[in-house]
N, C-alpha and C positions, 0 to 999 in steps of 0.2 A: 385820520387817526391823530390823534393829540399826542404830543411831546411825552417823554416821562420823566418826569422829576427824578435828580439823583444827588442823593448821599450817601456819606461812606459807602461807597462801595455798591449800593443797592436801587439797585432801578424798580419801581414802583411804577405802572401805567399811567394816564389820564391827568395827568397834574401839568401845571406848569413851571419850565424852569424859572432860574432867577438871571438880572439882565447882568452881560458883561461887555462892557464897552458900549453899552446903548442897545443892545442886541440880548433879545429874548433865549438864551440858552442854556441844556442842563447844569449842574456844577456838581462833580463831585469832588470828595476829600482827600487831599491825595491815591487820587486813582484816576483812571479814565479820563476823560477830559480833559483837566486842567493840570493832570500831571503831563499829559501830551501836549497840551499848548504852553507850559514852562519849559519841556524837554526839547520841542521846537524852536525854542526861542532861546534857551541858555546856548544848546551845544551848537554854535556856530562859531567861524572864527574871530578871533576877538581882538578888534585891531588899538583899541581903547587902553583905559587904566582898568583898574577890578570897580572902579565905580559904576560903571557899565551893568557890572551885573547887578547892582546894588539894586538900576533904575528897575533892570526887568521884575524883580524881587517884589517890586513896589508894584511894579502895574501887573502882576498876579494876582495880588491882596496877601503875601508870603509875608510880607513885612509893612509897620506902618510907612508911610509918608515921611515922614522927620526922619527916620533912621538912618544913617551913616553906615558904609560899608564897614568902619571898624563895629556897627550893632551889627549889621547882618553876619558877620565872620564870628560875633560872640556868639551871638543864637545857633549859628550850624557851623561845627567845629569843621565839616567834612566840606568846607567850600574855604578855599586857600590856592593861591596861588602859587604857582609849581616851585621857583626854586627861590621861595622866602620862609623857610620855616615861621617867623614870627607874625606872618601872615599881614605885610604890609604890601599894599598896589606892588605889581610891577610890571615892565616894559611889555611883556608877551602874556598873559597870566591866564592861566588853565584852570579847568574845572573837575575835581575830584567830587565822583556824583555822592549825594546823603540822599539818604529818606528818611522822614520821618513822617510817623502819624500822629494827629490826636482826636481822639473820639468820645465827646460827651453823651452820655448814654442818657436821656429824660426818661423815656419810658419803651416799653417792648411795643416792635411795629411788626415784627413778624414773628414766625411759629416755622418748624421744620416742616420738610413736605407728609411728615407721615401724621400731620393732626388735622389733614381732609376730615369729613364726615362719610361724604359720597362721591361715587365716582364724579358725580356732575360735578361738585367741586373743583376735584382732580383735574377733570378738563378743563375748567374754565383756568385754574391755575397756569399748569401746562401753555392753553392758551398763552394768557399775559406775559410767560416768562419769554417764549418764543417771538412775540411782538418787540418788547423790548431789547430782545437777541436785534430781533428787522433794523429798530431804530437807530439803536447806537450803531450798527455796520454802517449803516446807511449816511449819518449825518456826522458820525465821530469819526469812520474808518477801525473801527476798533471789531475787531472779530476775540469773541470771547474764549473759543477752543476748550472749553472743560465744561460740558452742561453735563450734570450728574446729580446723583439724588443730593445730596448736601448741599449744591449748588442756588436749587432752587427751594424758594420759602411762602411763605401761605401768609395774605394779610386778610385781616378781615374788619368790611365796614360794621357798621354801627347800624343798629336794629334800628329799621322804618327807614333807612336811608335810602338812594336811589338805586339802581341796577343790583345787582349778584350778591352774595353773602360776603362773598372771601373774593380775591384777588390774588394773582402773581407777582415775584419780584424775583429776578435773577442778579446773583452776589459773586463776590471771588471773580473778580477781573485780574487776577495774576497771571495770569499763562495769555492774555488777551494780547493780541499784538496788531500791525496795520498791515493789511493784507495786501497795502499798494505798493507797499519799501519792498526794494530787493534785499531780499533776504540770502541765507546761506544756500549751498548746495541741495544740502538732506537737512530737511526741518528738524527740531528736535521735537521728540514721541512725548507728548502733555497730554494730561486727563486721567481720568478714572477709569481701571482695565477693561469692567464689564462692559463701559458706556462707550469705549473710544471706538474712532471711526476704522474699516479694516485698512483702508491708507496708512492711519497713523500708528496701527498694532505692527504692519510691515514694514514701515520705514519710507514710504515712497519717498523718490525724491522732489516731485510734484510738492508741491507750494499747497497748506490746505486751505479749503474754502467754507464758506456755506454750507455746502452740502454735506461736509464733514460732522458741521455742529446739528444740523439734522437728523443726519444716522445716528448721531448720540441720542438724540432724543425721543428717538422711535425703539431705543435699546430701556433707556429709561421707565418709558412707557410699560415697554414689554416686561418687563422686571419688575413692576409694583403690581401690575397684574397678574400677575405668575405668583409672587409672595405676599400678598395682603396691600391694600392702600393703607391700612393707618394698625396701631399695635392689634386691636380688638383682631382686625380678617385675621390679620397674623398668623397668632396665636390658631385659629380655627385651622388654616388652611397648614400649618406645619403638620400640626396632626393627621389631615388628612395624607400630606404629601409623606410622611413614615409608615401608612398602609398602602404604598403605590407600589406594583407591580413592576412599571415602566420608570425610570429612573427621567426627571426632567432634563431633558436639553440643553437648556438656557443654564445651568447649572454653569455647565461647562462653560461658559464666559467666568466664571470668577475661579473653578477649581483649577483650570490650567494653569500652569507658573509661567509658560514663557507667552510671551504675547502673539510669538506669531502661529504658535497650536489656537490660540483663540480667534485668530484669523480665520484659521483655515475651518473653525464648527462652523464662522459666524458665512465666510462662504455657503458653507454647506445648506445653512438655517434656511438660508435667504435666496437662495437661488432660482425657484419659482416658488408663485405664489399657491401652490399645491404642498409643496416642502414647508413654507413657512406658516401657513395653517397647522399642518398635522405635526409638526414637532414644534410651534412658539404660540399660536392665539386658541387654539384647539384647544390648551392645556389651561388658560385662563377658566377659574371658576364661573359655573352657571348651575344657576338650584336646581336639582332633579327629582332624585327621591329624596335628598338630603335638604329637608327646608332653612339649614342653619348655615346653607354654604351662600356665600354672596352674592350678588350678581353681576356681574361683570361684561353683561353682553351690548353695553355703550363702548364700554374701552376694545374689548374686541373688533366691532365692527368699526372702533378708531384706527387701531393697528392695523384693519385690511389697507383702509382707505391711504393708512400713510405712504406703507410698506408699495402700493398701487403706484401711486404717484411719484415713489421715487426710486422704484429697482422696474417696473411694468408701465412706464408710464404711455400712452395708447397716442399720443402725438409726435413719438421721438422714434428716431428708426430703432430697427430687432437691433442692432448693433450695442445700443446703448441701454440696453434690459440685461437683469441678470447681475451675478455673482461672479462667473467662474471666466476664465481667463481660456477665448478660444480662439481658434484658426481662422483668417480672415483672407480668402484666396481671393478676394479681388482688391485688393492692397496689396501696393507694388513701391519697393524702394523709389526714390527718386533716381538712383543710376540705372535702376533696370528700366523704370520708364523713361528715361535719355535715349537708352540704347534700342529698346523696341516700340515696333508703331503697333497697329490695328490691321493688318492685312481682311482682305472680304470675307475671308472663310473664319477668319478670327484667331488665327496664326499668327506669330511674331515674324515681322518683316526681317529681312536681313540686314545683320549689323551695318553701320555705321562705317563710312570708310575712313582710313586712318585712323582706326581704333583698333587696337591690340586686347586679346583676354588673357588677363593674368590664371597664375594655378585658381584660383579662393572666386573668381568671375566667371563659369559657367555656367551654361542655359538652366541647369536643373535649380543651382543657388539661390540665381537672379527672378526666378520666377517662384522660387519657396517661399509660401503663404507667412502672413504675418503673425506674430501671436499678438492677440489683443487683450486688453483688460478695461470693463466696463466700469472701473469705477475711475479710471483716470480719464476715458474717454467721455465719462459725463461732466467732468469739469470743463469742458467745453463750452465757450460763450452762450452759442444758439442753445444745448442741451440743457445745460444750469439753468438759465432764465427759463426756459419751459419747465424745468423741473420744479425749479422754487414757487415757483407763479402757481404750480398744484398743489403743491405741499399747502401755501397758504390758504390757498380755495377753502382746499377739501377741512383742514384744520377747523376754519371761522365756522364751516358750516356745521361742524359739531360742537362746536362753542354754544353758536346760537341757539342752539338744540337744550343742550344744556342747561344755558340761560331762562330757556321758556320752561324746563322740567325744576327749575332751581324758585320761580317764580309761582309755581303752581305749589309744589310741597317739597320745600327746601329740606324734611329731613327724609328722604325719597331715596 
């Protein structure tokens, strides 16, 4: 898979970065990258004069070459050292952080996600946007945490050019962090309601992953297919959804106000894949007697394959399938396994001599089943890497799909 090229803010597939230090890598505009590789390099302690940070400034490209730290302190007022008001070196000298951006605009590279044509599009978008989620984790450390419709944007190549129509790019690295720094206790709750992970709607105090920016995008997914890909379905399918009998499901990610009632539908939704048929992909458009209604039975049978792969996935134990947080009577504390063996009959041997049981330490406590929760149990090393490793299988192989239906009759 080829690198993807980045600016401001936007990752674009198949391109090549530009070189920094002799090294072929992406670059973006204060964001991503190279705001982390100055961030890494300023905030350390600074046993120098403030010329120190002058040099790093330069070997960014933040400032030219000839510049003097009294140019660099003109150009960003919010870089000064702590106790000189007039912002001259001093002995210990601190960094009060600035941002700033600039962004020349030449001409328009992308388009919001609802000016697809066809689902194939859709997917191959989708696609790109998720690849470029793979890369940057992978080579930046940078975990994005907010995929959501306005997130991601539709490029499109140039008529007679080579491969697909349109292209993905995933934008808004604000909420993006490195998922290898220790971080706080309880994350803070980032993204967009409908799309956020149920981790991150409850608050866990679990560290989010991957698999977080995943369930976003299978919520994503679900949610353009349920309300139109692009204005035109819209418009059709509003209408149809004001003559429905049955009130949609998926609704309820956006109508609830507090995040953890949307928690607890998106449990509900997802908890077999029996459940998440008949109240989420079941309800995605497919023409019947109505020839005006869209068709939608690619994105469907994408939402099986995802929703398969990462709540049902057929490699991982029953333990780690599912939604719903249940009893797990062969997990056992670590003090109740200290204190009891395996007797033949499969009996708890007798305590432990020189051991005393407090009030709160009886037999019945010490052997009370665990409650477990399957979305914090698949962050789990072994579980994640099987899970992710599906997720992308199964994805590509509807890509390609797409790709060969996009190649045959691209307006299909």
């Amino acid at each position: 898979m080829d690198a993807p090229a980045i600016s401001n803010d936007v990752y674009p597939p198949d391109c090549t970065g530009l070189p920094i230090d002799g090294i072929s890598v992406p670059v973006i505009a204060d964001g991503g990258v190279r705001a982390k590789r100055l961030n890494d390099m300023l905030f350390v302690p600074l046993e120098t004069d403030a010329s120190y940070v002058g040099d790093i400034l330069k070997q960014c490209g933040i400032v030219e070459n000839s510049a003097t730290i009294d140019d660099v302190i003109a150009q960003h007022p919010g870089l000064r050292s702590a106790n000189d008001d007039e912002h001259s070196p001093s002995l210990e000298p601190q960094l009060i952080a600035f941002r700033q951006q600039y962004v020349l605009v030449t001409e328009k590279i992308c388009e919001p996600l609802n000016t697809v044509k066809t689902t194939d599009e859709l997917i191959v978008v989708l696609f790109d946007a998720m690849r470029a989620h793979s890369w940057v984790l992978e080579n930046c450390s940078l975990l994005h945490r907010d995929i959501s419709l306005n997130n991601i944007m539709v490029g499109r190549n140039e008529a007679g050019s080579d491969g697909p129509p349109v292209y993905g790019m995933l934008i808004d690295f604000d909420c993006a962090i490195d998922p290898t720094m220790v971080r706080m206790a309880r994350p803070e709750q980032t993204g967009t309601k409908p799309f956020m992970s149920v981790p991150n709607l409850e608050g866990h105090p679990e560290q989010r992953t991957e698999l977080d920016d995943w369930e976003s995008l299978l919520y994503v997914l679900c949610w353009i297919a349920t309300f139109g890909i692009n204005d035109n379905d819209r418009s059709i399918l509003a209408e149809i959804h004001k003559g429905n009998e049955v009130p949609l499901e998926i609704a309820e990610w956006h109508t609830s106000r507090k995040m953890v009632a949307i928690a607890v539908k998106k449990r509900l939704h997802l908890d077999s894949l029996n459940i998440f048929t008949t109240n989420i992909s079941d309800r995605f458009p497919i023409p019947r007697e109505n020839s005006e209604l869209p068709d939608y039975r690619s994105l469907q049978s994408l939402a099986v394959d995802l929703y398969r792969a990462m709540f049902q996935h057929p490699k991982v134990d029953e333990k780690y399938r599912g939604t719903h947080k249940r009893k797990d009577d062969g997990i056992l504390s670590k003090r109740s396994m200290y204190r009891f063996g395996s007797s033949k009959d499969g009996g708890p041997l007798p305590l432990l001599k020189n051991m005393t049981m407090g009030p709160s330490d009886s037999t019945n406590n010490l052997m009370k089943p665990k409650v477990v929760d399957p979305f914090v149990l698949r962050t789990e090393h072994s579980a994640k890497t099987k899970i992710i490793k599906g997720l992308k299988r199964k994805f590509e192989k509807h890509a390609k799909l797409a790709i060969g239906r996009l190649a045959a009759d691209p307006l299909k």
